[in-house]
N, CA, C and O atoms as CSV, one atom per row, in Angstrom:
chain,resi,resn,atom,element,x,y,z
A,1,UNK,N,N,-10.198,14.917,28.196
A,1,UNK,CA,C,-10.407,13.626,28.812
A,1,UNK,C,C,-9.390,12.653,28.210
A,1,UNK,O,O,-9.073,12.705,27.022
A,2,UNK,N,N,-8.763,11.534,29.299
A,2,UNK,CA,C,-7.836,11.441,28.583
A,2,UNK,C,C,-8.263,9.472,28.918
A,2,UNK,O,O,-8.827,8.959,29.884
A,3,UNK,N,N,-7.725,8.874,27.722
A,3,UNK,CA,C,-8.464,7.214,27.869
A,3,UNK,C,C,-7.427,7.024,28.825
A,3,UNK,O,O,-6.443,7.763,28.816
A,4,UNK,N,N,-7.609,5.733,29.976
A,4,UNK,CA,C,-7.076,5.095,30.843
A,4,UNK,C,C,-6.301,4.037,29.778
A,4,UNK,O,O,-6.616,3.975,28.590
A,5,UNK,N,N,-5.379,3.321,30.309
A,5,UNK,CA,C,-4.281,2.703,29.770
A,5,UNK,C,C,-4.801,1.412,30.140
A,5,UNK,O,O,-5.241,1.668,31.261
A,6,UNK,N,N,-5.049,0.148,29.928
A,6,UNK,CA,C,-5.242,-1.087,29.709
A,6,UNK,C,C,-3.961,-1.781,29.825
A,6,UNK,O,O,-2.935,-1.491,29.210
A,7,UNK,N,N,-4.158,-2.981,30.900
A,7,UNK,CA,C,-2.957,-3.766,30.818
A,7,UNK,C,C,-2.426,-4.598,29.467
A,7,UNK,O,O,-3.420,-5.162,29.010
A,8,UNK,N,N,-1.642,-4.799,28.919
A,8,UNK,CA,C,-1.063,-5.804,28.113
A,8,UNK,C,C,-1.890,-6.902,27.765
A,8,UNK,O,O,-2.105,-7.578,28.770
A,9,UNK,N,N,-2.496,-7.400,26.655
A,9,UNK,CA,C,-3.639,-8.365,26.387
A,9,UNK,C,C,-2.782,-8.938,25.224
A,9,UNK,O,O,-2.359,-8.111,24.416
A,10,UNK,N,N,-2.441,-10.371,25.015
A,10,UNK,CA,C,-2.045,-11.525,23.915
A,10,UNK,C,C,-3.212,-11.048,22.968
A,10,UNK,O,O,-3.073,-10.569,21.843
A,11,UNK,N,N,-4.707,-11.332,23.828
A,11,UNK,CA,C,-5.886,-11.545,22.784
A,11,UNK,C,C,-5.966,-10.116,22.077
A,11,UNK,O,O,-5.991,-9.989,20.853
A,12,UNK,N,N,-6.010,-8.826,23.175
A,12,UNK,CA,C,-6.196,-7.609,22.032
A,12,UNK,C,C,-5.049,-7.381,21.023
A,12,UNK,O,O,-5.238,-6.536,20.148
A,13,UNK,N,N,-3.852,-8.066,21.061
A,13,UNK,CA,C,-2.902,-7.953,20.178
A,13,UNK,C,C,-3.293,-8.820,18.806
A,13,UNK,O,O,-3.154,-8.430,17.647
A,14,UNK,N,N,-3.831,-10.131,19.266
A,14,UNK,CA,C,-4.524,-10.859,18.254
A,14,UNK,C,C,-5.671,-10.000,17.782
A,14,UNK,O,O,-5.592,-9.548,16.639
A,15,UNK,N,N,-6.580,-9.757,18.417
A,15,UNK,CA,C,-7.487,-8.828,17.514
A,15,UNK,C,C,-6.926,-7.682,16.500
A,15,UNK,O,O,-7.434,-7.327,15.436
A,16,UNK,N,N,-5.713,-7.190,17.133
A,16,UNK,CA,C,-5.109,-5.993,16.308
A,16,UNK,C,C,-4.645,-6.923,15.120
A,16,UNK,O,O,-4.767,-6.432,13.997
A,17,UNK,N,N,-4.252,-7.892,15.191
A,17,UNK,CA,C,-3.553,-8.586,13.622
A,17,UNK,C,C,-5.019,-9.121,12.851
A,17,UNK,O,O,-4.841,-9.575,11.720
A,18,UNK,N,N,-6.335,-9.108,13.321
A,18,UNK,CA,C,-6.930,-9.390,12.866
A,18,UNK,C,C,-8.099,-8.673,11.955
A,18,UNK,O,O,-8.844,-8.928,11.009
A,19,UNK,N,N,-7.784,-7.655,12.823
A,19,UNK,CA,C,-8.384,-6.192,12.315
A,19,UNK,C,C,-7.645,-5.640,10.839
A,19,UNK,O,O,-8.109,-5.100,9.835
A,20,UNK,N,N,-6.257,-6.063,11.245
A,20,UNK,CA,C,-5.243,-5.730,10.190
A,20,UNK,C,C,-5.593,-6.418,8.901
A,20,UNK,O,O,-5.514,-5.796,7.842
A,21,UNK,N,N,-6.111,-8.109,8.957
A,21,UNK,CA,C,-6.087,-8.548,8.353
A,21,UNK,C,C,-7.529,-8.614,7.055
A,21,UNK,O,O,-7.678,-9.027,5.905
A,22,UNK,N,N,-8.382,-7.913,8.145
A,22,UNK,CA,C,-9.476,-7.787,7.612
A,22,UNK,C,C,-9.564,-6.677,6.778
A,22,UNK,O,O,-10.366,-6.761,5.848
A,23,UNK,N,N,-8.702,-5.315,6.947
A,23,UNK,CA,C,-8.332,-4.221,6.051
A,23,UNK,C,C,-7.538,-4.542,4.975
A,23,UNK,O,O,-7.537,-3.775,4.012
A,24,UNK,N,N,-6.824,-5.593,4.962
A,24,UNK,CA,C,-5.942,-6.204,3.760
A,24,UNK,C,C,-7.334,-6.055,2.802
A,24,UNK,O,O,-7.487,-5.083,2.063
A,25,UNK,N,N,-8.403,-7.233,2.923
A,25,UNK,CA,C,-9.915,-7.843,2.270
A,25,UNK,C,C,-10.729,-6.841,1.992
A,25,UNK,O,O,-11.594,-6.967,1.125
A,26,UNK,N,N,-10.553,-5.624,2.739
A,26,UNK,CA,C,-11.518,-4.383,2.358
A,26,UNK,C,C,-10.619,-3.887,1.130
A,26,UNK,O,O,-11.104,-3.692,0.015
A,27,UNK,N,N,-9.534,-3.737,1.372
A,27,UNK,CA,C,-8.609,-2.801,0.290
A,27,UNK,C,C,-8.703,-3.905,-1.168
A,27,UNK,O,O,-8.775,-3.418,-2.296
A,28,UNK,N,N,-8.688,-5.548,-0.917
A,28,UNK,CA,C,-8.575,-5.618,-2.063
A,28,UNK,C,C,-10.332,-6.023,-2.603
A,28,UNK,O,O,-10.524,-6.695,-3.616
A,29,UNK,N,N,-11.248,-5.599,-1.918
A,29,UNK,CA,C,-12.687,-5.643,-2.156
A,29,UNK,C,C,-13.014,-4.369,-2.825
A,29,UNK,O,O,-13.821,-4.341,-3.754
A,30,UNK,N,N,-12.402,-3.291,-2.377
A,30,UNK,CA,C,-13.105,-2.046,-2.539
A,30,UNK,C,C,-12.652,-1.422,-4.002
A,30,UNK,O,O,-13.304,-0.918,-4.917
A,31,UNK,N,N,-11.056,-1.717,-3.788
A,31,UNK,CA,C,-10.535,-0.909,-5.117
A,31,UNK,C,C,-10.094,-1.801,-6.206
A,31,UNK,O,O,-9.651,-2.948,-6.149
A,32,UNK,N,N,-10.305,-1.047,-7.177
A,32,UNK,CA,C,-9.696,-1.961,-8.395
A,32,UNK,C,C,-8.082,-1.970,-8.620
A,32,UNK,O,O,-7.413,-2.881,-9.108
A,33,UNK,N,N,-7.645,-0.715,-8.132
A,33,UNK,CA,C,-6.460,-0.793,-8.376
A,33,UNK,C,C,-5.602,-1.766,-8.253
A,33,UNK,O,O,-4.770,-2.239,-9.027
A,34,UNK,N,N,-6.000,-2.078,-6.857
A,34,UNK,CA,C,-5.433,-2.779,-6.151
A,34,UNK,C,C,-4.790,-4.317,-6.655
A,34,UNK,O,O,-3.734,-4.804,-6.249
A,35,UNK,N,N,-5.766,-4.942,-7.681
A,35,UNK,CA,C,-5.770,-5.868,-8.199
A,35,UNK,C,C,-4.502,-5.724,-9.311
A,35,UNK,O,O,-3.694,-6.624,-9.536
A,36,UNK,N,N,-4.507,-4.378,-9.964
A,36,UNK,CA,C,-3.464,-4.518,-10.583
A,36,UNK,C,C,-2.159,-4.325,-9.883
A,36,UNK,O,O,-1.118,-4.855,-10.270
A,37,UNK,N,N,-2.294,-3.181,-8.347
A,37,UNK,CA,C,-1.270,-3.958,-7.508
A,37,UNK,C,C,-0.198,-5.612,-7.064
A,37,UNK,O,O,0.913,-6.099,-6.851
A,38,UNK,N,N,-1.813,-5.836,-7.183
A,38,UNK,CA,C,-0.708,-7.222,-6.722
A,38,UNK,C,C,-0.398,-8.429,-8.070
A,38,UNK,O,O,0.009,-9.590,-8.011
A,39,UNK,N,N,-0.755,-7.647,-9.134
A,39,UNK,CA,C,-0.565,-8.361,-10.411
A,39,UNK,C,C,0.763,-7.873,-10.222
A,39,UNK,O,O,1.672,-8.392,-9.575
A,40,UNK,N,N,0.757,-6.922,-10.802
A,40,UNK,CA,C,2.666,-6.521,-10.339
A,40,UNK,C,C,3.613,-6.983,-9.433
A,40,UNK,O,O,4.790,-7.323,-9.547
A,41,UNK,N,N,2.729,-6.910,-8.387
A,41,UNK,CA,C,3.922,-7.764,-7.358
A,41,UNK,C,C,4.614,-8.964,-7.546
A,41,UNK,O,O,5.766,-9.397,-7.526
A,42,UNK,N,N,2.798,-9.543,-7.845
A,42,UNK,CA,C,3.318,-11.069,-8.212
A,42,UNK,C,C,4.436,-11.386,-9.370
A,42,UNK,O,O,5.364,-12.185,-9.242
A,43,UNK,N,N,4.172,-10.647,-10.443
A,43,UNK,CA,C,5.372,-10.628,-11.700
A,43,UNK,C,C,6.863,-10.017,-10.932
A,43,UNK,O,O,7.967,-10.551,-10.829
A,44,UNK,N,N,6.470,-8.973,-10.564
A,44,UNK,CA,C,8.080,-8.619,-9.771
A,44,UNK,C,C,8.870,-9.644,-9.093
A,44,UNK,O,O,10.028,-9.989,-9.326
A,45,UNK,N,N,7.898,-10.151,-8.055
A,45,UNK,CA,C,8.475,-11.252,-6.915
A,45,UNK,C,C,8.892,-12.386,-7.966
A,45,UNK,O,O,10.065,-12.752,-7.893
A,46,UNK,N,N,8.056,-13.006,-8.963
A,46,UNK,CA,C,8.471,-13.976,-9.860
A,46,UNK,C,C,9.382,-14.191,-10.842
A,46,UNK,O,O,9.915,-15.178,-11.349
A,47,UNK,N,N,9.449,-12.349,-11.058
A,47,UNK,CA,C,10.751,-12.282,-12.262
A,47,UNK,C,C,12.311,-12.097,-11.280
A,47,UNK,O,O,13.410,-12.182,-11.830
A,48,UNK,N,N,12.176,-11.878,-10.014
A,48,UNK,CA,C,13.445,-12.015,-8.698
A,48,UNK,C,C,13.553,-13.399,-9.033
A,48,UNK,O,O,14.290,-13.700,-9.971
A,49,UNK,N,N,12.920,-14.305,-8.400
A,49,UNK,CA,C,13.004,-15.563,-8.529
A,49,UNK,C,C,13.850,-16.181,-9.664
A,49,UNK,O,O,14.994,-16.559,-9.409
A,50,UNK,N,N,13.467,-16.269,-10.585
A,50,UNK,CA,C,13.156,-16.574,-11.863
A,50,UNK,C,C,14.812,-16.062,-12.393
A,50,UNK,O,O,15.524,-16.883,-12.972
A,51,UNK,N,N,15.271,-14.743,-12.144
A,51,UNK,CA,C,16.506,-14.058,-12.143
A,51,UNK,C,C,17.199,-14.014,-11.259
A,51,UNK,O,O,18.307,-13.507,-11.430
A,52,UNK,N,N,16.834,-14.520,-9.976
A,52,UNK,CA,C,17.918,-15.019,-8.425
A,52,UNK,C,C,18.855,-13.442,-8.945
A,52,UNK,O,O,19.856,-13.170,-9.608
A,53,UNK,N,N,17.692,-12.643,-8.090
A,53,UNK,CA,C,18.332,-11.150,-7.775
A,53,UNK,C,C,18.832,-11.375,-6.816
A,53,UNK,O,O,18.455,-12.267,-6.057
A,54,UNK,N,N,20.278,-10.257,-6.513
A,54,UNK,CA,C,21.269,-10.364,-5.466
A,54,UNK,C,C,19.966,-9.668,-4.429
A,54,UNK,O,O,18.869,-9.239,-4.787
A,55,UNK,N,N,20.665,-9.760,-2.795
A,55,UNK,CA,C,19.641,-9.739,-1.668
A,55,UNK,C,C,19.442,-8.043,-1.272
A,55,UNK,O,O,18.500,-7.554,-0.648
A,56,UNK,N,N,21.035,-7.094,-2.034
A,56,UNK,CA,C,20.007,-6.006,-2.231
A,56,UNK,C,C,19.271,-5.444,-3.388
A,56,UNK,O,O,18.849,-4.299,-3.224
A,57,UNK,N,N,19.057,-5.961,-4.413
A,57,UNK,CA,C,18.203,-5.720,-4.861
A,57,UNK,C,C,16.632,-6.295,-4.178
A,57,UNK,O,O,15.646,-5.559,-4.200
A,58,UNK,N,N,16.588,-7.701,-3.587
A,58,UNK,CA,C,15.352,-7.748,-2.920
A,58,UNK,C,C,15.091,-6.869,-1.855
A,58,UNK,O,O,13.883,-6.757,-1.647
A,59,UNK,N,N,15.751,-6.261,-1.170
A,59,UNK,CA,C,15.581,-5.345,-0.063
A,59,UNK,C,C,14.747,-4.331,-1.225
A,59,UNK,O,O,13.532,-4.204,-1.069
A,60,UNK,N,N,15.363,-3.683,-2.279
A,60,UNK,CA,C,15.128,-2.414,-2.511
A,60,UNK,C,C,13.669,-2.576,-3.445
A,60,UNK,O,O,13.016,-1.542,-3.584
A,61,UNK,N,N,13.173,-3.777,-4.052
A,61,UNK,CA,C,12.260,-4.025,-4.508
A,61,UNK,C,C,11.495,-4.257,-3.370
A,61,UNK,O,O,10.590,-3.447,-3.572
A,62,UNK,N,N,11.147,-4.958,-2.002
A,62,UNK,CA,C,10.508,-5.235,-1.049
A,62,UNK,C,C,10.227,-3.849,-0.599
A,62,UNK,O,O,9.043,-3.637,-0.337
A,63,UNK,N,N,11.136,-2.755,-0.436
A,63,UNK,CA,C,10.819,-1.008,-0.232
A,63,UNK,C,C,9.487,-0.487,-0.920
A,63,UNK,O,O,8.579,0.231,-0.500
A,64,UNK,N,N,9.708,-1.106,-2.111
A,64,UNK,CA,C,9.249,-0.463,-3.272
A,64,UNK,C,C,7.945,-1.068,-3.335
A,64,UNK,O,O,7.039,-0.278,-3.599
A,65,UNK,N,N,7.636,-2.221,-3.165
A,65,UNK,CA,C,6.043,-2.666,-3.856
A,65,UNK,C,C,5.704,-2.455,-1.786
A,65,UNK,O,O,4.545,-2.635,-1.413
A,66,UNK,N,N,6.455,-2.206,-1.046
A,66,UNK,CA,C,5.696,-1.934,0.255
A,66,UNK,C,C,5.120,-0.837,0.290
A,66,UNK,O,O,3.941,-0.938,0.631
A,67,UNK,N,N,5.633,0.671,-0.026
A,67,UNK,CA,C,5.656,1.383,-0.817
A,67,UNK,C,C,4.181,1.779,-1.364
A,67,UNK,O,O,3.339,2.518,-0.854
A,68,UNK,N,N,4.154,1.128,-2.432
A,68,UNK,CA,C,2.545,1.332,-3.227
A,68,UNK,C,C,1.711,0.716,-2.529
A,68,UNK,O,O,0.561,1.044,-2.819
A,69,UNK,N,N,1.820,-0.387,-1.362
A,69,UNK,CA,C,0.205,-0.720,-0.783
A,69,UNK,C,C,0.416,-0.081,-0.148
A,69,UNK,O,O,-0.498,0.744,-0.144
A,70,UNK,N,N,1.514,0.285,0.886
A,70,UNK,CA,C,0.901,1.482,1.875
A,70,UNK,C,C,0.040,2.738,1.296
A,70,UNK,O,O,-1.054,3.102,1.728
A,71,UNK,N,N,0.744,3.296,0.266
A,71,UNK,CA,C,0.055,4.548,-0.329
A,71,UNK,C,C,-1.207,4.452,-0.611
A,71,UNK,O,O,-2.068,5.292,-0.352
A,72,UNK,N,N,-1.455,2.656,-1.554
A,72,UNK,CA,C,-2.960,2.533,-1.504
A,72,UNK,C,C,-3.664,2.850,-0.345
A,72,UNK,O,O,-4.298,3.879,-0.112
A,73,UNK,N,N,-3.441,1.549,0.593
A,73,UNK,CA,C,-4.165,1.476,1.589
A,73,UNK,C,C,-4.345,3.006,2.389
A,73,UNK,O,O,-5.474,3.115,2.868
A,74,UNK,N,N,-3.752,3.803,2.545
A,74,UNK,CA,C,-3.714,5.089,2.705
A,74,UNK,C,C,-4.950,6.050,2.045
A,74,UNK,O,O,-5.854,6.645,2.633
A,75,UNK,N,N,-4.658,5.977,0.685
A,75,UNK,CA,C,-5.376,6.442,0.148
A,75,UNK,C,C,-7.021,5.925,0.096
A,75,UNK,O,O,-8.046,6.569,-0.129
A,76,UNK,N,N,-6.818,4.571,0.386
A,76,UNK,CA,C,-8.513,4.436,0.299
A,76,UNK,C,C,-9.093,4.729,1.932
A,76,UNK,O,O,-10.302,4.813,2.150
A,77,UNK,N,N,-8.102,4.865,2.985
A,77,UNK,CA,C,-8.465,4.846,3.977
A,77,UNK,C,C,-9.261,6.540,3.790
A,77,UNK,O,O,-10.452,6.782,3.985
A,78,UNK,N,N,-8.557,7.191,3.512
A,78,UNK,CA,C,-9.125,8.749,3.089
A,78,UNK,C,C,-10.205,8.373,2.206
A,78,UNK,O,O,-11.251,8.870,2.623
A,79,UNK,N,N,-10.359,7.756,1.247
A,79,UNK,CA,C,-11.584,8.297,0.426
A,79,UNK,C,C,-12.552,7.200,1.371
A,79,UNK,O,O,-13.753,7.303,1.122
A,80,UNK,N,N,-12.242,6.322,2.262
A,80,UNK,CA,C,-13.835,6.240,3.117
A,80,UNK,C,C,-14.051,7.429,3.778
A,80,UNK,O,O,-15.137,8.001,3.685
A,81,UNK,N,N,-12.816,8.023,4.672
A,81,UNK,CA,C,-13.277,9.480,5.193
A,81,UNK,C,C,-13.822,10.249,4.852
A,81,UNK,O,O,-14.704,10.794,5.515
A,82,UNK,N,N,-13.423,10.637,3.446
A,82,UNK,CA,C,-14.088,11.924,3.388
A,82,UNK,C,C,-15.489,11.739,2.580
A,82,UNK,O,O,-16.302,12.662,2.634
A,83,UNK,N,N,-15.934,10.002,1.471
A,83,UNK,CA,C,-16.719,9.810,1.363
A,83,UNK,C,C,-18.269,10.026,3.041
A,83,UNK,O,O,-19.430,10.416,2.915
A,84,UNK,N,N,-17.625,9.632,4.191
A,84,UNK,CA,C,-18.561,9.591,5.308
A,84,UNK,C,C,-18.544,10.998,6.015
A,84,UNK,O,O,-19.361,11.148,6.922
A,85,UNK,N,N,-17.776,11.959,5.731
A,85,UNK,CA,C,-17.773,13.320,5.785
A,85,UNK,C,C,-18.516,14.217,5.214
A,85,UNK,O,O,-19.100,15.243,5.563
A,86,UNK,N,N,-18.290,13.272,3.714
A,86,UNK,CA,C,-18.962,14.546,2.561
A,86,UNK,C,C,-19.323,13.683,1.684
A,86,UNK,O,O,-18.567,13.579,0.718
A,87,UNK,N,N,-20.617,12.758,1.717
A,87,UNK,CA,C,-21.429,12.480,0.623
A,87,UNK,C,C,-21.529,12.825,-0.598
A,87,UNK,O,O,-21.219,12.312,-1.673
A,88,UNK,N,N,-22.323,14.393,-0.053
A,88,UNK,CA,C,-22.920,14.952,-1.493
A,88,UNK,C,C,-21.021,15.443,-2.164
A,88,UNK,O,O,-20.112,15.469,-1.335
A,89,UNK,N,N,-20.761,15.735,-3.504
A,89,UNK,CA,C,-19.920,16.319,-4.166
A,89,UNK,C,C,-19.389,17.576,-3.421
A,89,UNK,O,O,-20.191,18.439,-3.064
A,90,UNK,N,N,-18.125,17.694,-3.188
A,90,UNK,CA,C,-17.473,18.439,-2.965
A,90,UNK,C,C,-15.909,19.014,-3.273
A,90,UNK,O,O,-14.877,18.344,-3.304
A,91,UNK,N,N,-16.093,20.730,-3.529
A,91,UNK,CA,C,-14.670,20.877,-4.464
A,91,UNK,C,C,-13.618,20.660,-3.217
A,91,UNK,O,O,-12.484,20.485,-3.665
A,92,UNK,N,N,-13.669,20.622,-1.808
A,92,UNK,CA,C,-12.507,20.297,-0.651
A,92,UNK,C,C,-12.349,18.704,-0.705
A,92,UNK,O,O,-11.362,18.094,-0.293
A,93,UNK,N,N,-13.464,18.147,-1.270
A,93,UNK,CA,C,-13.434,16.663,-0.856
A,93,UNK,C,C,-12.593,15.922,-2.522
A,93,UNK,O,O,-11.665,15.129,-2.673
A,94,UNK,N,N,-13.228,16.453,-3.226
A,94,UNK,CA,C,-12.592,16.280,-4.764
A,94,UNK,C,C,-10.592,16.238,-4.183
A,94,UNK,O,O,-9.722,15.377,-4.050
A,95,UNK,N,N,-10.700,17.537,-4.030
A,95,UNK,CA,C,-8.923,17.903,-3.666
A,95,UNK,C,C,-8.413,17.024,-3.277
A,95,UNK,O,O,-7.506,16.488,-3.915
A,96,UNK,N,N,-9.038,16.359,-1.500
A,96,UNK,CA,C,-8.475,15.329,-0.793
A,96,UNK,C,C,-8.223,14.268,-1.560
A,96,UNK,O,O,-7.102,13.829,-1.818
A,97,UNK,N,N,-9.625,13.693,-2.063
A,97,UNK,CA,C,-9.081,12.367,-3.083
A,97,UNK,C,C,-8.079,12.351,-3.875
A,97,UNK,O,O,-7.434,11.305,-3.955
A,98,UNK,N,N,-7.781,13.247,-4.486
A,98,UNK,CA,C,-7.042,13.680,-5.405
A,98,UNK,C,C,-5.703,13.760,-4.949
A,98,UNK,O,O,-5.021,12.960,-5.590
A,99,UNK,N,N,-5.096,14.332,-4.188
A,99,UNK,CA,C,-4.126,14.224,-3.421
A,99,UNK,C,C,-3.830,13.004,-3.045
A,99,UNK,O,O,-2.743,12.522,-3.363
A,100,UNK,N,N,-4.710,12.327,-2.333
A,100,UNK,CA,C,-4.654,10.645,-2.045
A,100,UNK,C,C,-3.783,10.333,-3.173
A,100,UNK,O,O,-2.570,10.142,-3.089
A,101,UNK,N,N,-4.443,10.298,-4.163
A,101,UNK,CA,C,-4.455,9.478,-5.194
A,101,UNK,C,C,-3.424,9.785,-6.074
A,101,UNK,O,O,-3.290,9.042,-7.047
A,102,UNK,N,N,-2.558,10.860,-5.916
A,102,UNK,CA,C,-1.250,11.321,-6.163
A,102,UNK,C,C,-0.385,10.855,-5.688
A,102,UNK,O,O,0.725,10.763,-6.212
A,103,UNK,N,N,-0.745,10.384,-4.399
A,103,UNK,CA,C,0.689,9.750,-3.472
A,103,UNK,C,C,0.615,8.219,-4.139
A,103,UNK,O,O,1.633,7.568,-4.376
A,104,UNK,N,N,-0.308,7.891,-4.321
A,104,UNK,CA,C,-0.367,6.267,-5.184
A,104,UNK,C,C,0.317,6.629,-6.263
A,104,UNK,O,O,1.514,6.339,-6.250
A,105,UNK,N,N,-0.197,7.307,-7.405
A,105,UNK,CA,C,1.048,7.810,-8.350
A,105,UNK,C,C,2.535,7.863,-8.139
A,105,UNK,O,O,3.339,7.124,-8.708
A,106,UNK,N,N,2.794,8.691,-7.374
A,106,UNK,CA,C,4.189,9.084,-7.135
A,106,UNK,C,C,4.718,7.634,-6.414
A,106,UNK,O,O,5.872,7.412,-6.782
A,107,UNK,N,N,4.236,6.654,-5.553
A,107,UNK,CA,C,4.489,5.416,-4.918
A,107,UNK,C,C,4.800,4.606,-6.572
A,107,UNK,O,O,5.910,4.179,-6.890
A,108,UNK,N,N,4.141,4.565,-7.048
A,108,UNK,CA,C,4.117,3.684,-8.494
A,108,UNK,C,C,5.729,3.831,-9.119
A,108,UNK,O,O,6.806,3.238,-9.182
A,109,UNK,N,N,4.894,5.328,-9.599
A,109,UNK,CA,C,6.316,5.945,-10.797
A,109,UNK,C,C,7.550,5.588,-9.758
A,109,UNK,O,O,8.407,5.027,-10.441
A,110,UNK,N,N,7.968,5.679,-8.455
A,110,UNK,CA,C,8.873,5.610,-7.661
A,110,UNK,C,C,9.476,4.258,-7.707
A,110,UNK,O,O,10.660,4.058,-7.981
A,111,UNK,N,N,8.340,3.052,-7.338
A,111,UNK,CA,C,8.690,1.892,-7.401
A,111,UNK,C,C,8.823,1.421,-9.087
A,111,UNK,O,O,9.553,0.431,-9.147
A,112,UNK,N,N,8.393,1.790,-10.280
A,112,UNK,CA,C,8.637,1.572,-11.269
A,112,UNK,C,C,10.164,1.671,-11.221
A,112,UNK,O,O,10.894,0.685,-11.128
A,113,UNK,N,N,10.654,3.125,-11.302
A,113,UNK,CA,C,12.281,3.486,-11.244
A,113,UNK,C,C,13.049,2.439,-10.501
A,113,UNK,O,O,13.931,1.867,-11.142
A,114,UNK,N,N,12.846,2.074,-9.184
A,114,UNK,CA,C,13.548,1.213,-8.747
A,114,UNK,C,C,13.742,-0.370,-9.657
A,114,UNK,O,O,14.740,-0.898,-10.148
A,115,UNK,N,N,12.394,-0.761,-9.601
A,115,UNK,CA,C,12.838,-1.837,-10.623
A,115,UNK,C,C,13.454,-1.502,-11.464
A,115,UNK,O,O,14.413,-2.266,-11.577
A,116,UNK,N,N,13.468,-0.259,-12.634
A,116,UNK,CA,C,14.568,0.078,-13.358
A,116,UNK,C,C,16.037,-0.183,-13.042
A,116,UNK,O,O,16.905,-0.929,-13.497
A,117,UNK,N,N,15.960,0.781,-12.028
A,117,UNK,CA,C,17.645,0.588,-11.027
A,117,UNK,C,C,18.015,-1.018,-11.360
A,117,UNK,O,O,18.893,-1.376,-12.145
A,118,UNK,N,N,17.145,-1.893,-10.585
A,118,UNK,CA,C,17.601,-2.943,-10.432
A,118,UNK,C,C,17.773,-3.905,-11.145
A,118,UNK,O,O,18.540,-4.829,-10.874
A,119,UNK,N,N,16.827,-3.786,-12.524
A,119,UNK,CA,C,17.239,-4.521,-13.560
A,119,UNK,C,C,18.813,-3.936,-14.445
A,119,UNK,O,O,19.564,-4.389,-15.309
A,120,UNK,N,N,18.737,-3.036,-13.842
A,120,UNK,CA,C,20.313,-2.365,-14.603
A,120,UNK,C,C,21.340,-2.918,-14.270
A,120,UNK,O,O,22.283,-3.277,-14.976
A,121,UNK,N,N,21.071,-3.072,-12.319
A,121,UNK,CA,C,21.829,-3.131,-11.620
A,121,UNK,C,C,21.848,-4.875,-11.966
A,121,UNK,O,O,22.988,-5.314,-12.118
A,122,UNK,N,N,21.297,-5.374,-12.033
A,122,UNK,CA,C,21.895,-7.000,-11.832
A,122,UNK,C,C,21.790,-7.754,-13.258
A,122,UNK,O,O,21.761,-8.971,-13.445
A,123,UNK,N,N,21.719,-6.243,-14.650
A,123,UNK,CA,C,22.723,-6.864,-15.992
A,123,UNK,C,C,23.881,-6.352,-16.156
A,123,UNK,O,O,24.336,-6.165,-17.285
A,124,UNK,N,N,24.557,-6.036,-15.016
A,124,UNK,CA,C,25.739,-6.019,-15.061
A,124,UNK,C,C,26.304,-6.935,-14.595
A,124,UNK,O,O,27.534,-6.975,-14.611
């Protein structure tokens, strides 16, 4: 069965940014991480400032902390899944989280390096 296609709507496009916006408030309600997410950001974005980084280094830092909320937001989007999948404890459901929660890792350590790069790159 296949859904019928809907004409073009301003308002359902507004609902889509609003929906969006309301998953921003879940992600930073639900997880803790998150908080230290945007502690970082905020110091990153402030120490650019503060050091008037050249504009690619802001590109490659803007990659980078985009980067770790996607992975968050990703990742918590899975652990509501498989929390409403699989309640009780499970060693398939353990894995999934886990995996999630690797790609937040690897997003981190990734965007860490870059700021590396770029503090290298603009004491020269």
């Amino acid at each position: 069965m296949t859904k019928e296609k809907t004409p073009f709507s301003f308002k359902k496009r507004l609902n889509s940014f609003r929906h969006a916006i309301n998953g921003l408030r879940i992600l930073l309600q639900s997880e803790h991480n998150t908080w230290i997410h945007l502690a970082a950001t905020i110091i990153v974005l402030a120490a650019g400032i503060i050091f008037n980084i050249s504009i690619d280094s802001w590109f490659m830092l803007t990659v980078a902390i985009a980067l770790v909320w996607m992975a968050e937001a990703v990742n918590t989007a899975i652990e509501f899944i498989v929390d409403l999948i699989s309640p009780a404890i499970h060693p398939l459901a353990k894995k999934a989280k886990d995996v999630a929660a690797a790609a937040v890792l690897l997003a981190s350590i990734t965007a860490i390096i870059i700021a590396l790069l770029v503090v290298i790159k603009e004491m020269k």
